[in-house]
N, C-alpha and C positions, 0 to 999 in steps of 0.2 A: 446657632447664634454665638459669635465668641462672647467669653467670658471676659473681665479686667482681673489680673492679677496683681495684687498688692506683693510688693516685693521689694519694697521699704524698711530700709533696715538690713538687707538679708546681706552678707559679703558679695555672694552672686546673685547677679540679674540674669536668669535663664530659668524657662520651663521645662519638663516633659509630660509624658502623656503616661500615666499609669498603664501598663500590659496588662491588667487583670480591669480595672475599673471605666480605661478609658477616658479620663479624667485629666485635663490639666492641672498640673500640679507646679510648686516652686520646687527647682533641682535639691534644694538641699531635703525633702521627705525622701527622697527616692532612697534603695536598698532594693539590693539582691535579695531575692525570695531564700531561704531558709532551703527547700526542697529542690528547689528547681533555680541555681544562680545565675541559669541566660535569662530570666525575664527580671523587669525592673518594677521594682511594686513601691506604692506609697506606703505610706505610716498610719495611713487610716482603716485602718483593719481588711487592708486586703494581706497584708504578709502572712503564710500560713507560720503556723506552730512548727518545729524541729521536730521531726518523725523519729520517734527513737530505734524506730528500724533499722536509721541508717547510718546509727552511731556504731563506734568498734566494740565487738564482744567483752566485756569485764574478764578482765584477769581473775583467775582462784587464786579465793589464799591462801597460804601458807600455813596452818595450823599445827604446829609440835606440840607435843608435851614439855612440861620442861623438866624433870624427873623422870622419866618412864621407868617401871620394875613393876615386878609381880606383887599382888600381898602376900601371897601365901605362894612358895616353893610347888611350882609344879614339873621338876622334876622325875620324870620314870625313875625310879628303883628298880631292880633288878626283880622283885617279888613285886610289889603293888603301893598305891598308893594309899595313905590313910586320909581319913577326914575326921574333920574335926565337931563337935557340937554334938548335941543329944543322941543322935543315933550313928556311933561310930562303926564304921563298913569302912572294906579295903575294896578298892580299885584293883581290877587285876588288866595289864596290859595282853594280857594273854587271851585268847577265845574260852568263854565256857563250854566244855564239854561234857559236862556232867548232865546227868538224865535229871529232873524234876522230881521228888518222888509226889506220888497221889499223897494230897490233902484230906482224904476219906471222904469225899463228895462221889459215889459212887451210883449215885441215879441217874436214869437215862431220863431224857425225853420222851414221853409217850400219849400219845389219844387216851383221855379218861372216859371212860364208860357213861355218857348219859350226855354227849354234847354234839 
């Protein structure tokens, strides 16, 4: 059964037919769909949401320092490095080749008698 459209007032006198609802509508609801802009949708809650899909990737950003330096000189020395605070030790850029000596921990592991 057709419908009467009030279109009183409107600058344009023209209908369409919503592509999602099927619906006659006054031409000025109409809009391209967000996802899909060959169909024509009303305003009445057929337009989908803008799919963030299909927006363009966000640029990175830029992060600098604005000062950058060391705190502390970490510079190699020719012999090692020192540190600083309660337990002062040198750094040696060089390989340890020195043996370990024993700690005087000289027991083995062994089966005790009664287990």
């Amino acid at each position: 059964m057709p419908r009467f459209l009030n279109t009183e007032g409107n600058a344009v006198i023209a209908i369409f037919i919503c592509d999602r609802c099927k619906m006659k509508r006054p031409i000025i609801e109409q809009m391209p769909d967000p996802n899909f802009p060959g169909l024509r949708v009303c305003q009445q809650g057929c337009a989908d949401e803008k799919d963030p899909y299909r927006l363009p990737a966000r640029k990175t950003e830029r992060i600098n320092l604005a000062f950058p330096r060391p705190d502390v000189s970490v510079a190699v020395q020719p012999d090692a490095i020192q540190t600083t605070g309660d337990n002062n030790f040198d750094l040696s850029p060089e390989q340890n080749v020195e043996i370990p000596e024993n700690n005087g921990n000289l027991d083995t592991l062994s089966p005790s008698p009664g287990q």
